[in-house]
PDB file with SEQRES, HELIX, SHEET and CRYST1 records, atoms N, CA, C and O in Angstrom:
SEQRES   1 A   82  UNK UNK UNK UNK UNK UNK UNK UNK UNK UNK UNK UNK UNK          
SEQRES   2 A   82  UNK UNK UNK UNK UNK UNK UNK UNK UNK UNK UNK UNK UNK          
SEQRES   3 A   82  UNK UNK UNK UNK UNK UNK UNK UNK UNK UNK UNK UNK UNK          
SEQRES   4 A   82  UNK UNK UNK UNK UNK UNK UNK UNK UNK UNK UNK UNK UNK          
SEQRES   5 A   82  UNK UNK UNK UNK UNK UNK UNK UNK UNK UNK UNK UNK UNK          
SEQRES   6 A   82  UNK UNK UNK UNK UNK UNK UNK UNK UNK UNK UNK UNK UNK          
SEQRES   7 A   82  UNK UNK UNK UNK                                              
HELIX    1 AA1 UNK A   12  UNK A   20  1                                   9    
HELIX    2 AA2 UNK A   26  UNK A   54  1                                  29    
HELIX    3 AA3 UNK A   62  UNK A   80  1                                  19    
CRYST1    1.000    1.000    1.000  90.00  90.00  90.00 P 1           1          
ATOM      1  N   UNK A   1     -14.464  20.039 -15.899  1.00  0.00           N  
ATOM      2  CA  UNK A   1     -14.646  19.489 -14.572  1.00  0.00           C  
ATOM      3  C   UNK A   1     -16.005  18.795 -14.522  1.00  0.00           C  
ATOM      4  O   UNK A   1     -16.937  19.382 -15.072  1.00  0.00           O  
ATOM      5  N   UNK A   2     -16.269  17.451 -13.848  1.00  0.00           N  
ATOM      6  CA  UNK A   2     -17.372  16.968 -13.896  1.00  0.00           C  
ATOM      7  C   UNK A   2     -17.812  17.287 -12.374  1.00  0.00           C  
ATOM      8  O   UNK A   2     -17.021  17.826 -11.601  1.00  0.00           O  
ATOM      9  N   UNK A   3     -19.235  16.890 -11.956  1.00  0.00           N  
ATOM     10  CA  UNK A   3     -19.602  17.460 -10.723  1.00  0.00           C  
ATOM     11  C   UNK A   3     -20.556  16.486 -10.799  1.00  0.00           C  
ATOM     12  O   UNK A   3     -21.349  16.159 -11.682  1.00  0.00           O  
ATOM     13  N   UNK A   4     -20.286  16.029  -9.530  1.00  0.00           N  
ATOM     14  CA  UNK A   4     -20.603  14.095  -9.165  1.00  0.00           C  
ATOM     15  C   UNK A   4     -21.867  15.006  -7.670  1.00  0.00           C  
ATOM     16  O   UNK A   4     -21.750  16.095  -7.110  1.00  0.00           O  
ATOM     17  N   UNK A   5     -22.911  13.927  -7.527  1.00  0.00           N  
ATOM     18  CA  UNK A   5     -23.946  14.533  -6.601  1.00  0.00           C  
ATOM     19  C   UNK A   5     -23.617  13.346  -5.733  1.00  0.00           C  
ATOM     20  O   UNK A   5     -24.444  12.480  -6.022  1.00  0.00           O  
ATOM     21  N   UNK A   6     -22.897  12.957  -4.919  1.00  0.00           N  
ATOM     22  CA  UNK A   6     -23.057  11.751  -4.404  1.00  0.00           C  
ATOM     23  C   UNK A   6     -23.960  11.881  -3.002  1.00  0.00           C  
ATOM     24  O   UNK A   6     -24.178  12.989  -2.512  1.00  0.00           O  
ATOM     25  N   UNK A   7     -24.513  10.530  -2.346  1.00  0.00           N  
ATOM     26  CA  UNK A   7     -24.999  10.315  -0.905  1.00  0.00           C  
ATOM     27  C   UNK A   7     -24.299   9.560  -0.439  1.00  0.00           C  
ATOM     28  O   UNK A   7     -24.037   8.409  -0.790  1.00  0.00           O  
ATOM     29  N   UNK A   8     -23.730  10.499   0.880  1.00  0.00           N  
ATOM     30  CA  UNK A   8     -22.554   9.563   1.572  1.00  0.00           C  
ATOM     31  C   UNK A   8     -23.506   9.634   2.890  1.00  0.00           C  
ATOM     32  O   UNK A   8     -24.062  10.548   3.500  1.00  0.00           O  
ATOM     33  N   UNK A   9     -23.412   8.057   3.047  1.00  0.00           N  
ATOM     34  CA  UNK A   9     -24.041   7.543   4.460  1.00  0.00           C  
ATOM     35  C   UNK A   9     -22.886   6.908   5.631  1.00  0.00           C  
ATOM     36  O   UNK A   9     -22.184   5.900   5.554  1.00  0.00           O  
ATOM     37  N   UNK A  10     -23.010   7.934   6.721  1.00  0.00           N  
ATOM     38  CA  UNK A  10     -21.403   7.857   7.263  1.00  0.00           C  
ATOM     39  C   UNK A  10     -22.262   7.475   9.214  1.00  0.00           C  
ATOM     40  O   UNK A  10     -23.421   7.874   9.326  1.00  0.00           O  
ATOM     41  N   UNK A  11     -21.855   7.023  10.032  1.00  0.00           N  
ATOM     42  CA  UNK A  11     -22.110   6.827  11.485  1.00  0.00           C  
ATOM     43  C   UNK A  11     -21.915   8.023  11.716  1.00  0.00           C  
ATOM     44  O   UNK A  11     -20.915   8.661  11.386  1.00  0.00           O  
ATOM     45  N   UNK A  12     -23.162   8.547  12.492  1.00  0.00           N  
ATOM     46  CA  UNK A  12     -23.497  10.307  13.157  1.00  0.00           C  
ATOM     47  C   UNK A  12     -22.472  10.860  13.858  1.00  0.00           C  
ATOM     48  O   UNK A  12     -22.225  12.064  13.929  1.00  0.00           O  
ATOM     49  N   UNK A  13     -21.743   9.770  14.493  1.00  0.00           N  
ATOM     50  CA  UNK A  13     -20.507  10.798  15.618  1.00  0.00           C  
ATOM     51  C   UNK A  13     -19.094  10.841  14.489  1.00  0.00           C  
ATOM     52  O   UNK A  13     -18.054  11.438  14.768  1.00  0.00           O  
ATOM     53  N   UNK A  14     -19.275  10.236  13.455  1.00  0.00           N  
ATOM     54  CA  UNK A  14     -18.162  10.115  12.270  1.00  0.00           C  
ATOM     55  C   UNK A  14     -18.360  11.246  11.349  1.00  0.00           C  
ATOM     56  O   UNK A  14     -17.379  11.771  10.823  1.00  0.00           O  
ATOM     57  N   UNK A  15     -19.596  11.674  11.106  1.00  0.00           N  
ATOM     58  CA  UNK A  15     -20.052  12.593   9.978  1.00  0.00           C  
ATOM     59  C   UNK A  15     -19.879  14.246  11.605  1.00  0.00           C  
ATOM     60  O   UNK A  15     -19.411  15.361  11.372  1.00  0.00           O  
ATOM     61  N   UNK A  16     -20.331  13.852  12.774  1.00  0.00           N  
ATOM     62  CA  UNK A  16     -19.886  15.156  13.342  1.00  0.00           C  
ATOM     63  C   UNK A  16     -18.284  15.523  13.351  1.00  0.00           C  
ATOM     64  O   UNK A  16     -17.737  16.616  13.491  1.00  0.00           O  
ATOM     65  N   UNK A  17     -17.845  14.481  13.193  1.00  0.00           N  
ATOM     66  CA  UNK A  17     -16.144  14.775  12.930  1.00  0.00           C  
ATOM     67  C   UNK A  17     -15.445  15.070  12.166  1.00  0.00           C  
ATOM     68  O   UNK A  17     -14.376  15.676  12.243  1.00  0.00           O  
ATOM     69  N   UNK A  18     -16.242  14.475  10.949  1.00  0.00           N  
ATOM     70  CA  UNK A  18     -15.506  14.910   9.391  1.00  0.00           C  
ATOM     71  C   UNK A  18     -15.820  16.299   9.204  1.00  0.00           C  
ATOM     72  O   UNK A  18     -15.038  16.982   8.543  1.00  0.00           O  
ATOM     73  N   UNK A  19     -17.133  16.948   9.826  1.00  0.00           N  
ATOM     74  CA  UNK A  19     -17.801  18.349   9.648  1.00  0.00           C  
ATOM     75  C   UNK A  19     -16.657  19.161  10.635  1.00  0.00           C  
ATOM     76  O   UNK A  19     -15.794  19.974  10.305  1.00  0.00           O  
ATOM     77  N   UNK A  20     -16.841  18.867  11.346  1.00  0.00           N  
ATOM     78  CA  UNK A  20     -16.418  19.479  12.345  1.00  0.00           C  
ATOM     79  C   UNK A  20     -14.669  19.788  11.541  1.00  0.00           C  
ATOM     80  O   UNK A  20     -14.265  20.932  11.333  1.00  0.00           O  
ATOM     81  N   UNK A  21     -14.047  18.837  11.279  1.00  0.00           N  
ATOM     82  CA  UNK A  21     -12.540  18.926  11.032  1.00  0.00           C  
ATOM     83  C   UNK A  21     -12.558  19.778   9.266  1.00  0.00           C  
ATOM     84  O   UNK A  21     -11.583  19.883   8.521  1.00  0.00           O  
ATOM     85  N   UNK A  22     -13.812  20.215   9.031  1.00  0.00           N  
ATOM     86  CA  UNK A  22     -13.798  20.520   7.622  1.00  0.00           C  
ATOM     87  C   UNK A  22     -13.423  19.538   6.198  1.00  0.00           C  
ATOM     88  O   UNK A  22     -13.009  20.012   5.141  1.00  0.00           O  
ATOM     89  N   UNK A  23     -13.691  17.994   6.474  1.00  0.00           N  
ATOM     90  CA  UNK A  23     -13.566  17.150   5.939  1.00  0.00           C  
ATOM     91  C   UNK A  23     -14.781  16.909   4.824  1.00  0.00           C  
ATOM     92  O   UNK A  23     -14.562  16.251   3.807  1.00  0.00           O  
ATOM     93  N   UNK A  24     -15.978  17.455   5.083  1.00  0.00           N  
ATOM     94  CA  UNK A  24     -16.732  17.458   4.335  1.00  0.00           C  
ATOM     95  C   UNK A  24     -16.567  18.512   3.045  1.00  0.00           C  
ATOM     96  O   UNK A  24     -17.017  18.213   1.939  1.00  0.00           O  
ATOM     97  N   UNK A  25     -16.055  19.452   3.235  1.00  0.00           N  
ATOM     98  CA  UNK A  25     -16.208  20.953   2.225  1.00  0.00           C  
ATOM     99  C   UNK A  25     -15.685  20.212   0.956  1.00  0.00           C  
ATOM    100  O   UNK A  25     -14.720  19.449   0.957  1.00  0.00           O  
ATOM    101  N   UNK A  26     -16.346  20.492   0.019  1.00  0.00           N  
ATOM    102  CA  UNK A  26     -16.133  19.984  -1.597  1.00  0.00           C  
ATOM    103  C   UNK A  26     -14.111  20.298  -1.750  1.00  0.00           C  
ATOM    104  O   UNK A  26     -13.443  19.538  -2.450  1.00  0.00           O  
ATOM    105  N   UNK A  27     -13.551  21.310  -1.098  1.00  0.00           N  
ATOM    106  CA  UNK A  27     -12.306  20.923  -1.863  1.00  0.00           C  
ATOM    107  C   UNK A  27     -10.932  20.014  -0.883  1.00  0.00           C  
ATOM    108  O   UNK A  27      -9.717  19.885  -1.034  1.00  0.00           O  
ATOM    109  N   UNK A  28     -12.002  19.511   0.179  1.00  0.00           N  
ATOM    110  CA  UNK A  28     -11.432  18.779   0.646  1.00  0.00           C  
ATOM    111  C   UNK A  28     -11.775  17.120   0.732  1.00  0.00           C  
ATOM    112  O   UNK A  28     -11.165  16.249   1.351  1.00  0.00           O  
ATOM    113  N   UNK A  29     -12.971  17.013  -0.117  1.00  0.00           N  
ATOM    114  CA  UNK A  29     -12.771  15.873  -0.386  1.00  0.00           C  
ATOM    115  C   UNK A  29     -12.502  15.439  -1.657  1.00  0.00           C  
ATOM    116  O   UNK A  29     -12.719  14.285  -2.027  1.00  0.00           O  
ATOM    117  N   UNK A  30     -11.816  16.727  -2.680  1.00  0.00           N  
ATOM    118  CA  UNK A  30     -11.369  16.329  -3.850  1.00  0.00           C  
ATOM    119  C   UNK A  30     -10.125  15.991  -3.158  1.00  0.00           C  
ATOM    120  O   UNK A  30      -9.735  14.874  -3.498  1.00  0.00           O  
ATOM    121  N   UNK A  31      -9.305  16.615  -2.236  1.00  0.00           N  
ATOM    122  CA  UNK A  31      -8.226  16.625  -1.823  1.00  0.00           C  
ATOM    123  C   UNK A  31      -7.664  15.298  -1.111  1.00  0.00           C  
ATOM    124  O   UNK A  31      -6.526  14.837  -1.196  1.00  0.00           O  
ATOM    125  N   UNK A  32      -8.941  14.724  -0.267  1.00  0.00           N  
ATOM    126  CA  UNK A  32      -9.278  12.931   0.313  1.00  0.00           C  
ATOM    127  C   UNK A  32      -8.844  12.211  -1.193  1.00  0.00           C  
ATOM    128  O   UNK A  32      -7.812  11.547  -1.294  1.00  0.00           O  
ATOM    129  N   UNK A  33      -9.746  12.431  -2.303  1.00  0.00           N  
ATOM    130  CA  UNK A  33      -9.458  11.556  -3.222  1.00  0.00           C  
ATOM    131  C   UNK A  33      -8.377  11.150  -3.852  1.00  0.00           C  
ATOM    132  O   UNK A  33      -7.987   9.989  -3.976  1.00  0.00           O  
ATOM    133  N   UNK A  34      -7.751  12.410  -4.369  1.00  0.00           N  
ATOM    134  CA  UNK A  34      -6.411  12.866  -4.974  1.00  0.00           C  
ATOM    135  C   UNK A  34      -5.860  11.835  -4.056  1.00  0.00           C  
ATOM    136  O   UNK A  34      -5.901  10.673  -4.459  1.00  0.00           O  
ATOM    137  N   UNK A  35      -5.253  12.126  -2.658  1.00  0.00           N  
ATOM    138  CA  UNK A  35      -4.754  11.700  -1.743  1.00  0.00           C  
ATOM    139  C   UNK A  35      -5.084   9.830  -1.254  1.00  0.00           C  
ATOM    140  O   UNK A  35      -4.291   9.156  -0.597  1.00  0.00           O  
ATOM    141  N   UNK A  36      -6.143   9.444  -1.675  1.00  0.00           N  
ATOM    142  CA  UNK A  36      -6.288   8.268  -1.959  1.00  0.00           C  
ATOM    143  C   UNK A  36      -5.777   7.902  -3.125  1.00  0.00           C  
ATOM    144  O   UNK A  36      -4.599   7.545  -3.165  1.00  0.00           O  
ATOM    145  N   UNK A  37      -6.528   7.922  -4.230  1.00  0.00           N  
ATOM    146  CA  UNK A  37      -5.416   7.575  -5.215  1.00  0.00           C  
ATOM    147  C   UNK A  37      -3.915   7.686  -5.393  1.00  0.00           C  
ATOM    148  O   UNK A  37      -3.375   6.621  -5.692  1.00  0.00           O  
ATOM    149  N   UNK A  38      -2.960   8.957  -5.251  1.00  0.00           N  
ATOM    150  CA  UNK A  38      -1.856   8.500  -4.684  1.00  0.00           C  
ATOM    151  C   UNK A  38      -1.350   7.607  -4.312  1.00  0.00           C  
ATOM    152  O   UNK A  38      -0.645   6.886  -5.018  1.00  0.00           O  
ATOM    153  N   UNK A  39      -1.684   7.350  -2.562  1.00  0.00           N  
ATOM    154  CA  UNK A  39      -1.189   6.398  -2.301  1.00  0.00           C  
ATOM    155  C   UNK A  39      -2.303   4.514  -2.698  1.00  0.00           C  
ATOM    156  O   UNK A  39      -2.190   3.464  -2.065  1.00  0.00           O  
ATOM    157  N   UNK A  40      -2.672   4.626  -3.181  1.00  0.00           N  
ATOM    158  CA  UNK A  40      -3.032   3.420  -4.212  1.00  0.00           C  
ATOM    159  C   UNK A  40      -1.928   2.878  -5.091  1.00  0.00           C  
ATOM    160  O   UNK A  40      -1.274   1.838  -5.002  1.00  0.00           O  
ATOM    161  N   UNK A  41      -1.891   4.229  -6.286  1.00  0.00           N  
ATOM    162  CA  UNK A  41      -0.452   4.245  -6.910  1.00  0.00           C  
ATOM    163  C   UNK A  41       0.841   3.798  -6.277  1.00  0.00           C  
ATOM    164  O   UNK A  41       1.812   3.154  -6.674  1.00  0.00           O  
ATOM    165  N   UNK A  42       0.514   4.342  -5.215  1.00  0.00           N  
ATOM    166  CA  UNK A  42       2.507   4.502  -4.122  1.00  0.00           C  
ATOM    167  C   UNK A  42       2.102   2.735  -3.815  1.00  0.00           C  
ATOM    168  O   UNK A  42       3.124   2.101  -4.078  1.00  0.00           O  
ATOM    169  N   UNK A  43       1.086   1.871  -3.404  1.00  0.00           N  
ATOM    170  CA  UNK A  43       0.931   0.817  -3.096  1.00  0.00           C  
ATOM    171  C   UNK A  43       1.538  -0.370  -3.966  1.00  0.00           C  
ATOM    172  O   UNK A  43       2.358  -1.253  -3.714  1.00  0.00           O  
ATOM    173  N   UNK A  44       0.445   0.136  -5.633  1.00  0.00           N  
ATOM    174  CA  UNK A  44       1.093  -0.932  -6.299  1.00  0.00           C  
ATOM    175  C   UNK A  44       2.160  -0.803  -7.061  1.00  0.00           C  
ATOM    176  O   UNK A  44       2.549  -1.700  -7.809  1.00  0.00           O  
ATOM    177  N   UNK A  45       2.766   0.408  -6.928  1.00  0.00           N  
ATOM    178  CA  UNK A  45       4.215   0.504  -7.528  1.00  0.00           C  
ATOM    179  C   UNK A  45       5.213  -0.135  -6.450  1.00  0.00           C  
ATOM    180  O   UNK A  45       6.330  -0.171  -6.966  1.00  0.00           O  
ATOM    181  N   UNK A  46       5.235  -0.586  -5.315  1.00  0.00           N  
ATOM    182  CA  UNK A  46       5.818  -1.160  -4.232  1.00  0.00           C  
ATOM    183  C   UNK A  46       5.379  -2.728  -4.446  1.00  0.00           C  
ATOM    184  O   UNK A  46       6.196  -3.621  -4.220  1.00  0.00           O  
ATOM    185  N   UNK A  47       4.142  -2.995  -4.862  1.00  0.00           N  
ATOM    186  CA  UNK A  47       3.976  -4.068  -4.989  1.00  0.00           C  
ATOM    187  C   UNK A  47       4.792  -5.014  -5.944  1.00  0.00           C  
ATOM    188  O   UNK A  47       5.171  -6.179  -5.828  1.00  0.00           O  
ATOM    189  N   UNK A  48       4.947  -3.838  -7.173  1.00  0.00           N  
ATOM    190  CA  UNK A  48       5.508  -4.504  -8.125  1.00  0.00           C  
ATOM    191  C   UNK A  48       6.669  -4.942  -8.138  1.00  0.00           C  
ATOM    192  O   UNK A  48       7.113  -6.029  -8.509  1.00  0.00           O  
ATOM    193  N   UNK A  49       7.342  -3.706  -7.554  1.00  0.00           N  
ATOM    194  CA  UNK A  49       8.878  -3.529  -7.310  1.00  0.00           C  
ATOM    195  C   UNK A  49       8.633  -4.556  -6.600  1.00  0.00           C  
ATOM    196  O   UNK A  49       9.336  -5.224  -7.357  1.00  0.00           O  
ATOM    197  N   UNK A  50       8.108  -5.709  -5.450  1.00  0.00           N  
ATOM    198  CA  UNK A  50       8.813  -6.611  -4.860  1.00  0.00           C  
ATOM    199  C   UNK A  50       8.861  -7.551  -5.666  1.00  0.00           C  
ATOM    200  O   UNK A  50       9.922  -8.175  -5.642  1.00  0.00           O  
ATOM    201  N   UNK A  51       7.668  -8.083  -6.787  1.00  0.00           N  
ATOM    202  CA  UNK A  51       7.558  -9.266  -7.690  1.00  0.00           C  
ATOM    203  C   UNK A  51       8.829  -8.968  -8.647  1.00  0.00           C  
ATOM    204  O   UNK A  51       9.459  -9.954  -9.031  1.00  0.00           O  
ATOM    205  N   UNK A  52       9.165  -7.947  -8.977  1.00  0.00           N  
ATOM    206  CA  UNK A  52      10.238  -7.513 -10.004  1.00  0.00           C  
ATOM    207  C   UNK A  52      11.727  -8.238  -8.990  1.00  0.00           C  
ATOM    208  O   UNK A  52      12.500  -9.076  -9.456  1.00  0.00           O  
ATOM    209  N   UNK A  53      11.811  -7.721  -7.737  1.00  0.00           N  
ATOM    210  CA  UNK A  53      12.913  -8.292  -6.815  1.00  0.00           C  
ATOM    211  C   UNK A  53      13.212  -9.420  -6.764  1.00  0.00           C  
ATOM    212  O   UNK A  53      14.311  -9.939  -6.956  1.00  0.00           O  
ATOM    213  N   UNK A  54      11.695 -10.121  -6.349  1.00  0.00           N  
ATOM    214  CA  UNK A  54      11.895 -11.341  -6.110  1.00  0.00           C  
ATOM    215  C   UNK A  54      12.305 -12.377  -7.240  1.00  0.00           C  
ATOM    216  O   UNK A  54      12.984 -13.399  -7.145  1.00  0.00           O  
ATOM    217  N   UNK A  55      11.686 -11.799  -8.339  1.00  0.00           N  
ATOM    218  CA  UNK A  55      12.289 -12.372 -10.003  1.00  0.00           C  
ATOM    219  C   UNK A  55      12.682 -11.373 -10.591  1.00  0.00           C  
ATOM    220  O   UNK A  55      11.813 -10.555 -10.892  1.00  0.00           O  
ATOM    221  N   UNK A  56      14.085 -11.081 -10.959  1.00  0.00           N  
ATOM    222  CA  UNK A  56      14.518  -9.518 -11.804  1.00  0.00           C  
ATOM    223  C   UNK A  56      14.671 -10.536 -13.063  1.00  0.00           C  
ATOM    224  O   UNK A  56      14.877 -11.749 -13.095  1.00  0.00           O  
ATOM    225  N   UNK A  57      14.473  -9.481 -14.180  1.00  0.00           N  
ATOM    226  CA  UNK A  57      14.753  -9.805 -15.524  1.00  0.00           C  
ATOM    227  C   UNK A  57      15.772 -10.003 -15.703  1.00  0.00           C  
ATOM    228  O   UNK A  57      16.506  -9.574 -14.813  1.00  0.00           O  
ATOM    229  N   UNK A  58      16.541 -10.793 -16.979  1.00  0.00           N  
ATOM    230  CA  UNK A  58      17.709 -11.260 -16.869  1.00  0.00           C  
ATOM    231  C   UNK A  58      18.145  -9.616 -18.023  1.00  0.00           C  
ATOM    232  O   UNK A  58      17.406  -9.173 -18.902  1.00  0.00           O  
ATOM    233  N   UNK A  59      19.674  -8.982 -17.567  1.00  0.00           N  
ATOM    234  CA  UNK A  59      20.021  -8.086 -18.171  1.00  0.00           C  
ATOM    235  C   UNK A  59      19.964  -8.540 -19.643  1.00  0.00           C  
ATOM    236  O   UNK A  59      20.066  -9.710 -20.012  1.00  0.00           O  
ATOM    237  N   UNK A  60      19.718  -7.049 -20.743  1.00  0.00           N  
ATOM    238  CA  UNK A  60      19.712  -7.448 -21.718  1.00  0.00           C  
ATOM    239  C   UNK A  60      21.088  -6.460 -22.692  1.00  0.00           C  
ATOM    240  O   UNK A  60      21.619  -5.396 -22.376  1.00  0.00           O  
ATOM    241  N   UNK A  61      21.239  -7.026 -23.481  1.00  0.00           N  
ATOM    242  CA  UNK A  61      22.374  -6.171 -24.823  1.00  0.00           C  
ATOM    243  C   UNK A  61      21.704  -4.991 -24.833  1.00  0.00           C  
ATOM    244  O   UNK A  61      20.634  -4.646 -24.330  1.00  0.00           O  
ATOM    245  N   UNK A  62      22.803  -4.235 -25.723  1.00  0.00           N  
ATOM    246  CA  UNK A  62      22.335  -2.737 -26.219  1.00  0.00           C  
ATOM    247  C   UNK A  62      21.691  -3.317 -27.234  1.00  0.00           C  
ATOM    248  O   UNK A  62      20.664  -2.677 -27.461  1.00  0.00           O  
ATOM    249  N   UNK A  63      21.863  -4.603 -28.243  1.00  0.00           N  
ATOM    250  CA  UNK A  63      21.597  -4.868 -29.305  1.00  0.00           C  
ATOM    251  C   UNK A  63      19.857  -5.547 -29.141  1.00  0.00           C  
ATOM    252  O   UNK A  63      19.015  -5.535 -30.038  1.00  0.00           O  
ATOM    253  N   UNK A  64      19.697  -6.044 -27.883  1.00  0.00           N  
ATOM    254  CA  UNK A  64      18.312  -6.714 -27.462  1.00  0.00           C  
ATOM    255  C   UNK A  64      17.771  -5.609 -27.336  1.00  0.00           C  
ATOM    256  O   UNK A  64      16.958  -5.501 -28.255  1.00  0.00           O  
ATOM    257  N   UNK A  65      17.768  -4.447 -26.510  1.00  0.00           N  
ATOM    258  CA  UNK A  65      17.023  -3.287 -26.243  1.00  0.00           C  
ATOM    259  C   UNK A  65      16.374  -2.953 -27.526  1.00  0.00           C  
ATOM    260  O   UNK A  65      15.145  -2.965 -27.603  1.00  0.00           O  
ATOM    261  N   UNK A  66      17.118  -2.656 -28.537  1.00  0.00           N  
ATOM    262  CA  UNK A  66      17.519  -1.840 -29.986  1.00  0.00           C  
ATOM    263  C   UNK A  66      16.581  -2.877 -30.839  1.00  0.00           C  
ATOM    264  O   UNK A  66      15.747  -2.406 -31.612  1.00  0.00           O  
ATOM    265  N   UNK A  67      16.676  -3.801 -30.742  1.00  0.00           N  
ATOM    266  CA  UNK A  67      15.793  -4.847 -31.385  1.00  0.00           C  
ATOM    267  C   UNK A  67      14.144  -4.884 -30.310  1.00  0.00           C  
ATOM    268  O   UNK A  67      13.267  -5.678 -30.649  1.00  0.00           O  
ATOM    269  N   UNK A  68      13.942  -4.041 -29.182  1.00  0.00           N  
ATOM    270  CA  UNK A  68      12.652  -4.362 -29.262  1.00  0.00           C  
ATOM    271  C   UNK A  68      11.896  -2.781 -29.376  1.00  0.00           C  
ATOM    272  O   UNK A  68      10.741  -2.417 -29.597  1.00  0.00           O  
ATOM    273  N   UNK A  69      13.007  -2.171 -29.140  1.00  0.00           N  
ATOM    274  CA  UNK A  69      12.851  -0.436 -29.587  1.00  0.00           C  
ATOM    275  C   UNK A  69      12.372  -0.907 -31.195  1.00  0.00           C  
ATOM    276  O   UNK A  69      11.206  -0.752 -31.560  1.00  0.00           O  
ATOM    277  N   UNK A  70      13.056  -1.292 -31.778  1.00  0.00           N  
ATOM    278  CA  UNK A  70      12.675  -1.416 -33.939  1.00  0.00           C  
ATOM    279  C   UNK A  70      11.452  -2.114 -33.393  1.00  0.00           C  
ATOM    280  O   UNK A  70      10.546  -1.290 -33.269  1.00  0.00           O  
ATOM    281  N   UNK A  71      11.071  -3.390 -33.002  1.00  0.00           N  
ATOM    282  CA  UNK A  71       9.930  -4.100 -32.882  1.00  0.00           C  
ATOM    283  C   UNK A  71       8.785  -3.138 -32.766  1.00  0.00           C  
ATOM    284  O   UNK A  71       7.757  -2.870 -33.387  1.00  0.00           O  
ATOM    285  N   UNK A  72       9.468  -2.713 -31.618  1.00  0.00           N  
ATOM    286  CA  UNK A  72       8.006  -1.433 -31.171  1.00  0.00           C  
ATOM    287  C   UNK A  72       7.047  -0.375 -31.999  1.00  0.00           C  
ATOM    288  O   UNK A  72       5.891   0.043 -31.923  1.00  0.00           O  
ATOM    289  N   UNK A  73       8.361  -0.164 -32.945  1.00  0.00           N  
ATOM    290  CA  UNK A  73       8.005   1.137 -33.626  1.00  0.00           C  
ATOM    291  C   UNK A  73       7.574   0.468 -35.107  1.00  0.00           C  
ATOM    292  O   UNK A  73       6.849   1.053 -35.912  1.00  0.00           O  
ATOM    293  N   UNK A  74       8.055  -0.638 -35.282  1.00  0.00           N  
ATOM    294  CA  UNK A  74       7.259  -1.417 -36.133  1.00  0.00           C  
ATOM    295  C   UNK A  74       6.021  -1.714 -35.945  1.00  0.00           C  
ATOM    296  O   UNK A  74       5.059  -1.492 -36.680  1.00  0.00           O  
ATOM    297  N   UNK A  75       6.068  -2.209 -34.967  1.00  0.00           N  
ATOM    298  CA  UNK A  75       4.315  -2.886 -34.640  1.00  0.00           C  
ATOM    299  C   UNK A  75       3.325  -1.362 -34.873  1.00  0.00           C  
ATOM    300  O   UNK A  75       2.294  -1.497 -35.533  1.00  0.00           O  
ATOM    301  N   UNK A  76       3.599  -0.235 -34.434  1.00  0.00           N  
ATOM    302  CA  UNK A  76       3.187   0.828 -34.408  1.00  0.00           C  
ATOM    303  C   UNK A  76       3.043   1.364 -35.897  1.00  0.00           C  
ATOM    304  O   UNK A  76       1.930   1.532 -36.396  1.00  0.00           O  
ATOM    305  N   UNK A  77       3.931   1.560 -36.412  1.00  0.00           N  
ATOM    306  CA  UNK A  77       3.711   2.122 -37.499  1.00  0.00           C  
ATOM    307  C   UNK A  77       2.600   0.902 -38.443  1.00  0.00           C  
ATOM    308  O   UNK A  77       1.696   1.319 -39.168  1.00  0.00           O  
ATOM    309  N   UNK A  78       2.848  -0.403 -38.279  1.00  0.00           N  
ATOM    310  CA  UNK A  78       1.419  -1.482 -39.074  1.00  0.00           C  
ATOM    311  C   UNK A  78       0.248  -0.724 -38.368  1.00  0.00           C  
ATOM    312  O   UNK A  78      -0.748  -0.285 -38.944  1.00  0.00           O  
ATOM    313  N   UNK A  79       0.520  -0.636 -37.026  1.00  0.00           N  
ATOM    314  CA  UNK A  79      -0.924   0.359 -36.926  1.00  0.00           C  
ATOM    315  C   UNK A  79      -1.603   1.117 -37.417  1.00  0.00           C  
ATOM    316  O   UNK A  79      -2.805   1.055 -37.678  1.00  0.00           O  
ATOM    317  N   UNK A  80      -0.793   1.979 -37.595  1.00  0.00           N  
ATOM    318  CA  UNK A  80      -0.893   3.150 -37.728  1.00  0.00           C  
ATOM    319  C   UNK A  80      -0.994   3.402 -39.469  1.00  0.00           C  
ATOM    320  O   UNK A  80      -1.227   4.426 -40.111  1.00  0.00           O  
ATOM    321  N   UNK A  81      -0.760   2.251 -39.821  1.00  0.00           N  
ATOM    322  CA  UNK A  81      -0.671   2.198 -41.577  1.00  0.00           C  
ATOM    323  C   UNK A  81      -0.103   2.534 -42.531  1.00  0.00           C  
ATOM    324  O   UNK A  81      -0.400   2.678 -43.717  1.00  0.00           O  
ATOM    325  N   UNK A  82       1.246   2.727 -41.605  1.00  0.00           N  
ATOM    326  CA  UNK A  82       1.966   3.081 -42.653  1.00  0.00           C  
ATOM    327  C   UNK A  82       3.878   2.864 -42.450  1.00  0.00           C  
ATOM    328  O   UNK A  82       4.635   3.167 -43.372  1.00  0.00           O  
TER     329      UNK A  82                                                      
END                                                                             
């Protein structure tokens, strides 16, 4: 676990509210973060899904899949050296 010292500079009747609601206590603003990131994630996975909608890939063969599955594990194994 890392342990971050931060200075949060917040408007006085904002910082009596976050105290007050227990928003400040260390496992609730791991819990803010978590909870931000989430929905970050939940954002641009929605984002994508619409660019994916608005242009979907054209379906492919079992035989296209299978050919980029071998590609893959090719390129990987030159990596990997062997």
């Amino acid at each position: 676990m890392t342990t971050l010292e931060l200075k949060l500079s917040l408007p006085e009747q904002l910082e009596k509210e976050a105290r007050a609601a227990g928003l400040l206590a260390p496992g609730e603003i791991e819990r803010l973060v978590r909870e931000a990131l989430r929905a970050r994630r939940a954002e641009r996975f929605a984002t994508a899904r619409k660019k994916l909608a608005a242009n979907p890939l054209p379906p492919m063969t079992m035989e296209e899949i299978q050919a980029e599955i071998d590609a893959d594990r090719a390129e990987r194994r030159a990596k990997a050296g062997g």
